[in-house]
VMD Tcl script that draws the C-alpha trace (Angstrom):
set ca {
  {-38.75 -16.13 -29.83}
  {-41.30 -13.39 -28.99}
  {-40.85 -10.07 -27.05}
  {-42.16 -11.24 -23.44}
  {-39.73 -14.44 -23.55}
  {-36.91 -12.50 -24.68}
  {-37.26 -9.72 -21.85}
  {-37.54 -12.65 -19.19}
  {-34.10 -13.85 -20.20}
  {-32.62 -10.38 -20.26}
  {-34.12 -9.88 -16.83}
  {-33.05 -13.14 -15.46}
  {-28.74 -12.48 -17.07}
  {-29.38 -8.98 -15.19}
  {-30.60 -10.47 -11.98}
  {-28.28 -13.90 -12.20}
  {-25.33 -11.14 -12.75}
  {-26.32 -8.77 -10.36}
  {-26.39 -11.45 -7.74}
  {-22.82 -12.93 -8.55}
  {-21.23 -9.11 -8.43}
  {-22.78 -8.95 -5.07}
  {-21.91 -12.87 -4.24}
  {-17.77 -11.78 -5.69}
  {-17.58 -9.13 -3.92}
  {-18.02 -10.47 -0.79}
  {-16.42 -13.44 -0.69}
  {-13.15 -12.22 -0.29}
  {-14.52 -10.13 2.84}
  {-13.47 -13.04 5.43}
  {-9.82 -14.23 3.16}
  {-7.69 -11.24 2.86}
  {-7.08 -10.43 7.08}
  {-6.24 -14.09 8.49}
  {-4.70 -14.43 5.33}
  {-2.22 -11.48 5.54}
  {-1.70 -11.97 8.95}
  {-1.24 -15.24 9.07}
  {2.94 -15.74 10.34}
  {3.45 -19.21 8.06}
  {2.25 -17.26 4.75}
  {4.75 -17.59 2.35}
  {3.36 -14.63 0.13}
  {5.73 -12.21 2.41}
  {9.26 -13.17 3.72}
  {9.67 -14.64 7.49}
  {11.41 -11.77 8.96}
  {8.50 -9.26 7.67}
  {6.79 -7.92 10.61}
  {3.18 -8.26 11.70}
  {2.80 -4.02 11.67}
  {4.42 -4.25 7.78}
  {1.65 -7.14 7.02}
  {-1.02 -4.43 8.62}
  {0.16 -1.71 6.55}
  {0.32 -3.63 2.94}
  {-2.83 -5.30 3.60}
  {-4.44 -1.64 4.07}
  {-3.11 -1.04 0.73}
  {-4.07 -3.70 -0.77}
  {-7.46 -3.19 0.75}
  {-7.29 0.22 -1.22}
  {-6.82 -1.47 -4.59}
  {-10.48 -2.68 -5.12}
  {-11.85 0.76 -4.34}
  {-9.41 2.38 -6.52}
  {-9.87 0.48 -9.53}
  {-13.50 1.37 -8.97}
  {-12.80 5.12 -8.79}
  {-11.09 5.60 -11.89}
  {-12.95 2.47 -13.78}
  {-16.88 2.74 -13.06}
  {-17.21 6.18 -14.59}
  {-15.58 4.92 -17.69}
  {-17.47 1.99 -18.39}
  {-21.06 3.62 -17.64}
  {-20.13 6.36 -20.39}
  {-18.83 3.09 -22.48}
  {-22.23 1.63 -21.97}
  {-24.05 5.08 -23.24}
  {-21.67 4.94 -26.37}
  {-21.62 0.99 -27.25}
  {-24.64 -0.22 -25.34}
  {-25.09 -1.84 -22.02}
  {-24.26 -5.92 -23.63}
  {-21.25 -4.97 -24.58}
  {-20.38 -3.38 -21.31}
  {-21.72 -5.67 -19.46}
  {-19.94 -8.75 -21.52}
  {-16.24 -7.21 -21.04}
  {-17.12 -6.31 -17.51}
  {-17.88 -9.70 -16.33}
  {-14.99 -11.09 -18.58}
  {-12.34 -8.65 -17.20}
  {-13.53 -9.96 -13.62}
  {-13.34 -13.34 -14.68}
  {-9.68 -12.58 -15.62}
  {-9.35 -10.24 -12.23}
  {-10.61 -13.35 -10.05}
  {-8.41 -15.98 -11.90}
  {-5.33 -13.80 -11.26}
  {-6.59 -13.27 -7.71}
  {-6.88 -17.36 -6.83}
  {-3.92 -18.21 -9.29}
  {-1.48 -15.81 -7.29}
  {-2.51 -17.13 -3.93}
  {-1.30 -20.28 -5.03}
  {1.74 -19.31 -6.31}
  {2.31 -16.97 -3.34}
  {3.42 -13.92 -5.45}
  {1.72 -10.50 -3.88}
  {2.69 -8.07 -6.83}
  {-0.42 -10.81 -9.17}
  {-2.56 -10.67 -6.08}
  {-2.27 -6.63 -6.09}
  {-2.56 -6.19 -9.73}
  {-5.93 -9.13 -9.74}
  {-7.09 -7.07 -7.22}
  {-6.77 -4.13 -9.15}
  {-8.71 -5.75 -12.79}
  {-11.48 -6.82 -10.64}
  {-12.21 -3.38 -9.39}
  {-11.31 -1.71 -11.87}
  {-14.40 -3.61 -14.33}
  {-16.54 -3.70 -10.96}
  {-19.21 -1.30 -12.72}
  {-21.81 -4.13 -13.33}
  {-24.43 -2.86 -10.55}
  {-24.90 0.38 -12.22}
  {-25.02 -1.25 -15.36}
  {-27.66 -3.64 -13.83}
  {-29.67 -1.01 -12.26}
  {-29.34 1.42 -15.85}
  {-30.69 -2.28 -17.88}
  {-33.74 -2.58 -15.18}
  {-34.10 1.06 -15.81}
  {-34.65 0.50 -19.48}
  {-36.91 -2.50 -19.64}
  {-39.04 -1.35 -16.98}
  {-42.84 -0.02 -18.35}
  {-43.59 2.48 -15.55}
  {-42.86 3.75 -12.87}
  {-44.33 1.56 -10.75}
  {-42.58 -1.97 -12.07}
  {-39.18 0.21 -11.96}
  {-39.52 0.53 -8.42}
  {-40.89 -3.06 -7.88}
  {-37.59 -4.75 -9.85}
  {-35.39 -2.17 -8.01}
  {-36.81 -3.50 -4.54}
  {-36.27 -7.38 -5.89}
  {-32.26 -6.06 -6.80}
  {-32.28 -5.30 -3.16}
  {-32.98 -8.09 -1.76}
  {-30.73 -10.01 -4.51}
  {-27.62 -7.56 -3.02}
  {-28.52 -8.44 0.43}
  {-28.81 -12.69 0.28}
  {-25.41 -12.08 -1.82}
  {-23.61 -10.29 0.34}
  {-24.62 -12.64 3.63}
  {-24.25 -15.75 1.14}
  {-21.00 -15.10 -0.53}
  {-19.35 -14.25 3.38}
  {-20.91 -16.99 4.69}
  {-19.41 -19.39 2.11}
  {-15.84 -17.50 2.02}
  {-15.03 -17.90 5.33}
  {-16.26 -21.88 5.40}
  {-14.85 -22.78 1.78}
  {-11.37 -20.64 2.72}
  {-10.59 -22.04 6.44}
  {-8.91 -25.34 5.99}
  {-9.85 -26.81 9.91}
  {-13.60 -26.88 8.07}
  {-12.30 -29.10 5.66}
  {-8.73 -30.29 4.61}
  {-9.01 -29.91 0.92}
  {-10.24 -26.09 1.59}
  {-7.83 -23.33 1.27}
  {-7.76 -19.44 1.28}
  {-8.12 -19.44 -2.26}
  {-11.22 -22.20 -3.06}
  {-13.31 -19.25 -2.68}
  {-11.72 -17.01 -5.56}
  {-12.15 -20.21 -7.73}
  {-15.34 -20.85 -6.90}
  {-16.48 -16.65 -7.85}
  {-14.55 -16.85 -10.72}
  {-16.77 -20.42 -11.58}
  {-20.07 -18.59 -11.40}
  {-18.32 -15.59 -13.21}
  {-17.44 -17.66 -16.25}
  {-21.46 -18.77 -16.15}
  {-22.64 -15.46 -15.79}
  {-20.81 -14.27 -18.59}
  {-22.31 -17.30 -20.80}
  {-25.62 -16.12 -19.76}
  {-24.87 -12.41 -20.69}
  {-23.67 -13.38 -23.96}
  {-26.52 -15.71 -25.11}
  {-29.74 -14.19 -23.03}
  {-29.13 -10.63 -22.97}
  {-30.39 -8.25 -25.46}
  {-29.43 -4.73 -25.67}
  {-31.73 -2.41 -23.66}
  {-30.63 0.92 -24.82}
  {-29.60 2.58 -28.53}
  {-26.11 3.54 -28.24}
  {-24.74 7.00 -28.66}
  {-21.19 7.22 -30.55}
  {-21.30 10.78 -30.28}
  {-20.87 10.03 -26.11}
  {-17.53 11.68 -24.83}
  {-15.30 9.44 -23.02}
  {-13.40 10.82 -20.77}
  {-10.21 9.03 -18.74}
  {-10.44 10.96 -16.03}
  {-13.62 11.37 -15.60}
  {-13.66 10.71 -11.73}
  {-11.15 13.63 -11.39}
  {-14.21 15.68 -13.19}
  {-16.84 14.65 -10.66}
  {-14.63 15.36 -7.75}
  {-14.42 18.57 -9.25}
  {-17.78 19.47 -9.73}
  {-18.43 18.41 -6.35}
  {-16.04 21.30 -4.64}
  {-17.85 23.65 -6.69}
  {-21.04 23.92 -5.44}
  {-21.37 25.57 -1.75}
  {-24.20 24.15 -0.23}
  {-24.05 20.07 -1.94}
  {-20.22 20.45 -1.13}
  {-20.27 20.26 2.53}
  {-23.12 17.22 1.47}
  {-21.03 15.50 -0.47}
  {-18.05 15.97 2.31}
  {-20.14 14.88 5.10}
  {-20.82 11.69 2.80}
  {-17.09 11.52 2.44}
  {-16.50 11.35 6.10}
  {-19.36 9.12 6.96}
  {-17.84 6.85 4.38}
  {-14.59 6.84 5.97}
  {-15.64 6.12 9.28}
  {-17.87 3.63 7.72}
  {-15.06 1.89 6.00}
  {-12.81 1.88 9.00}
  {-15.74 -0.17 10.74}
  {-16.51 -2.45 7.91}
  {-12.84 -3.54 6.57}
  {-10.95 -3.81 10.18}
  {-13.25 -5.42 12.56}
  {-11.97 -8.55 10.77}
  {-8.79 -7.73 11.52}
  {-9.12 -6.51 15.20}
  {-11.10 -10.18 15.72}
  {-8.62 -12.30 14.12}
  {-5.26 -10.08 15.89}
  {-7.08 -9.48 19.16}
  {-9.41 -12.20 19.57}
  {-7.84 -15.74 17.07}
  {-10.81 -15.53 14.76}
  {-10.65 -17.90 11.98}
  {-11.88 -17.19 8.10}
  {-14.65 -19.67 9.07}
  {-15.57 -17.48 12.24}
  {-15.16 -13.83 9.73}
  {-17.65 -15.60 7.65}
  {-20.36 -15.99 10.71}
  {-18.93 -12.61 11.64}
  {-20.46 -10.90 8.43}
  {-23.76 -12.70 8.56}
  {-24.64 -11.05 11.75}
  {-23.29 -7.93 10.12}
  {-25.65 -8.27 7.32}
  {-28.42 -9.02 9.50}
  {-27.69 -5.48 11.56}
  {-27.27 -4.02 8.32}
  {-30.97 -5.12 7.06}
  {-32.44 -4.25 10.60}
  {-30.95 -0.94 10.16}
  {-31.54 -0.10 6.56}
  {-34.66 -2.05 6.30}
  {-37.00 -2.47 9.26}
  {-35.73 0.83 11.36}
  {-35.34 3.15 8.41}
  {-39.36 2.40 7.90}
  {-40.17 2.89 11.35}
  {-38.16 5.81 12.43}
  {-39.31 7.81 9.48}
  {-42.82 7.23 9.98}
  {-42.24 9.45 13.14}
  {-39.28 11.55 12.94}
  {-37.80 13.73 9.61}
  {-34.89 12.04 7.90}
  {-32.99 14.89 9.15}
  {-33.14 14.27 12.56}
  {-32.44 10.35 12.21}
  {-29.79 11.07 10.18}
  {-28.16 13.41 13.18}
  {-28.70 10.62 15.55}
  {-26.66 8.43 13.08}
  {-23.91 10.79 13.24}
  {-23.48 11.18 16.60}
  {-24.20 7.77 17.56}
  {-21.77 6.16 14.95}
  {-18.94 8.68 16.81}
  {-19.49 7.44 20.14}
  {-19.97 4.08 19.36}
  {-16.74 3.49 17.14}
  {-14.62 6.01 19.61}
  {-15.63 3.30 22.36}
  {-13.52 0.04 19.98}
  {-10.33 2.14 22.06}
  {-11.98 0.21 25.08}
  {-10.82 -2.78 26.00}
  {-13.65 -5.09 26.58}
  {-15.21 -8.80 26.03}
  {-15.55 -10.57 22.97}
  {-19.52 -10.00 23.48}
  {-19.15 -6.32 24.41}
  {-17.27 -5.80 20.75}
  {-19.70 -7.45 18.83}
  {-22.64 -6.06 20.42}
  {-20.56 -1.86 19.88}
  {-19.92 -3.47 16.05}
  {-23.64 -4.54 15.82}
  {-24.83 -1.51 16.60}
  {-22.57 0.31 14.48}
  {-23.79 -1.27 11.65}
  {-27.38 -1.01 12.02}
  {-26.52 2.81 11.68}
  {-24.57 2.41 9.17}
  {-27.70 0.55 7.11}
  {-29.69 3.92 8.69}
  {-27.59 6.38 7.09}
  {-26.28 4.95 4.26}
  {-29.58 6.05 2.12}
  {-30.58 9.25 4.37}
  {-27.56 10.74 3.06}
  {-27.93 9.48 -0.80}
  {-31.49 11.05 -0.16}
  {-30.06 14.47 1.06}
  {-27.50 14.78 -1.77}
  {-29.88 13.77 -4.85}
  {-33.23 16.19 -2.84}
  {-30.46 18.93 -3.38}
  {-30.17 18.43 -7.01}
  {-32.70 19.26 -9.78}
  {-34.57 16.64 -11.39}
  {-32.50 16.71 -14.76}
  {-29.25 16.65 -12.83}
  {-29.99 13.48 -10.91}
  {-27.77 11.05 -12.84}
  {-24.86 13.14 -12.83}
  {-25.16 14.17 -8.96}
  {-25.52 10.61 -8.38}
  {-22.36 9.75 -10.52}
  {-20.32 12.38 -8.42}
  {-21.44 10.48 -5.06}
  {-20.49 6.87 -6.33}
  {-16.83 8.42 -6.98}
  {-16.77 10.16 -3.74}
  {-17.80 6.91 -2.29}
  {-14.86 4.73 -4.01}
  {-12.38 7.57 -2.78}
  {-13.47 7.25 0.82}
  {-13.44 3.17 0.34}
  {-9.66 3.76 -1.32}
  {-8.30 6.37 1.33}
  {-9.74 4.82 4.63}
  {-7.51 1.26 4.55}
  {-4.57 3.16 3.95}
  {-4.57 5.39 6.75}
  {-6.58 2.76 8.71}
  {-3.65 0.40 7.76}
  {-0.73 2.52 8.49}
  {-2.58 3.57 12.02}
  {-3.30 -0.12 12.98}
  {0.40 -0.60 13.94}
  {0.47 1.62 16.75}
  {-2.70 0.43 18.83}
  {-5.50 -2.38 17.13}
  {-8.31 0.42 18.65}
  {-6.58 3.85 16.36}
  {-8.39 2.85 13.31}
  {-11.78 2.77 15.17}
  {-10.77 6.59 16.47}
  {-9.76 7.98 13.37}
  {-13.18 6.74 11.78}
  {-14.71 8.36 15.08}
  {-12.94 11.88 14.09}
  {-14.28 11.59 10.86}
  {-17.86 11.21 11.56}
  {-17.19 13.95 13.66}
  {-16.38 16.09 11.54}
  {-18.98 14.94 9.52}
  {-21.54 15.88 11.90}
  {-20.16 19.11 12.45}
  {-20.71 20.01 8.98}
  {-23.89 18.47 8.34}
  {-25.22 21.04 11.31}
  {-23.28 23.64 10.37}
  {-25.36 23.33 6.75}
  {-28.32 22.67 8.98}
  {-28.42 26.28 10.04}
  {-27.89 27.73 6.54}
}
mol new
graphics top color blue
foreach p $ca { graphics top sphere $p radius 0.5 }
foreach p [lrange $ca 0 end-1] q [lrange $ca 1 end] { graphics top cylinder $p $q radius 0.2 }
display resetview
């Protein structure tokens, strides 16, 4: 087979796995909070309280982000010493095996498998930067770099909405009888075992490997490090902390507030996230254009900071159904605003040769604040459904305070 054949291929197992990452990950976004709350499931004991369920399921929330904090720097510097294949292969195999575990110890009801799948699959959840390093690599220019970047977009964005959509209709069981909570984690893990066929037999290696490459366990730790060293990209890389937080508070209990406050079912979580998604593309796509044809990133991104504050201080409020998911709408088209104005600010602070490490710091900042939020956000929940929404409220607070504080230096 020629060259030009050979790079389609690789380009199409990139693309087919970058889609199914997206398409795993969220799936499980409408199962986990009907499914922990949920009184008649026999994964927890009957005389286990509803505030108990809250609190384990913000731990278990935390295991997925944690697994990605200590495993994504680990397997990019594997894929810089054995090559991005091979990373790529065990990656999608592990979450194969993390996905299988998932679904298999739903069925058998035990939460300690369900924890440690949980775990695996974030853990090996490094494939998008491994994705985005392959483009990198078979890309001639500039120019078609940026072009197959902007197509991985898109790809991450029908995923998401896609793989919600169908885990809250293939996971409720009034849609259909033969549907349960875990059909979904069978189905991902399905596409998973295809995508790693595809991998294995299309993909060709798109960088020379470097043995001499130090690999480093805790190489998180490292970047967390580096980032408190710095003055200045510090209090950056802390307002991105915060943001994150509050973000996170938003993004991983709304489903629960709807389904304790308000009976959603996993079917209804699923319609739930496509509207999110569509907020988050009017936000990050269509306003992020417009808004910085006419104003400096700067200032948008101040209006995102304040207005996230007020917006999730006002979930304490006891409202309509409608009045909730217009506040949550609008919370995440800022969200899809800021998101990239502050990736921009941290990597504009960072010279040109430093980019890839700067932007390796921010990815483990950003699976800290994914792993820390549901914890707190879980423990909190017990007292009052709304204390989540005002701890993420403080945080962007703070964050705001910072970020003008730095402003003025």
């Amino acid at each position: 087979m020629s060259a030009a054949p050979k790079k389609k291929l690789s380009l199409f197992a990139i693309f087919f796995t970058f889609f199914v990452d997206n398409l795993c990950w969220s799936i499980v976004f409408p199962i986990f909070a009907p499914y922990f709350l949920d009184p008649n499931n026999r994964i927890f004991s009957p005389e286990v309280t509803g505030a108990t369920r809250t609190t384990v399921l913000g731990l278990f929330l935390m295991a997925f982000s944690m697994g990605q904090f200590l495993g994504a720097p680990l397997m990019g510097e594997y894929a810089d010493r054995h090559g991005r294949k091979k990373a790529l292969g065990i990656g999608v195999f592990c979450t194969l095996v993390g996905l299988g575990l998932s679904a298999w110890s739903m069925q058998i009801n035990s939460l300690v498998l369900l924890f440690a799948g949980r775990l695996i699959t974030g853990f090996f959840a490094s494939s998008n930067s491994i994705c985005l390093a392959c483009v990198s690599d078979l890309s001639e220019d500039q120019k078609s770099k940026v072009k197959r970047f902007g197509y991985l977009s898109v790809i991450a964005g029908l995923a998401f909405v896609l793989g919600a959509f169908l885990g809250g209709k293939l996971s409720d069981p009034s849609v259909n009888a033969s549907f349960s909570p875990n059909f979904p984690l069978w189905l991902a893990a399905g596409m998973t075992l295809l995508n790693l066929i595809f991998v294995l037999l299309w993909l060709k290696e798109t960088s020379p490997v470097d043995p001499l490459v130090k690999f480093d366990f805790l190489e998180s730790f490292h970047n967390i490090k580096m980032a408190l060293q710095t003055e200045k990209i510090k209090r950056v890389y802390a307002v991105y902390f915060l943001f994150l937080f509050a973000w996170t508070a938003i993004f991983q209990f709304s489903p629960v507030l709807m389904v304790a406050k308000y009976g959603y079912t996993n079917s209804n979580i699923g319609d739930l996230a496509v509207y999110m998604g569509a907020c988050w593309a009017i936000g990050s796509g269509y306003l992020n254009k417009l808004l910085l044809r006419y104003f400096e990133s700067m200032r948008v991104l101040e209006f995102c900071l304040v207005g996230f504050t007020v917006l999730s201080a006002l979930f304490m409020v006891p409202m309509h159904i409608y009045g909730v998911l217009g506040i949550l709408g609008l919370c995440v088209i800022l969200g899809g605003l800021a998101w990239p104005l502050c990736t921009g600010l941290i990597s504009s602070l960072a010279p040109r040769h430093f980019q890839g490490k700067v932007l390796g710091v921010s990815q483990s900042i950003q699976s800290l604040a994914m792993a820390v939020a549901p914890v707190i956000c879980g423990m909190v929940y017990t007292v009052s459904p709304g204390l989540p929404f005002l701890i993420g409220a403080g945080a962007c607070s703070i964050a705001g305070i910072i970020y003008f504080t730095l402003k003025h230096r």
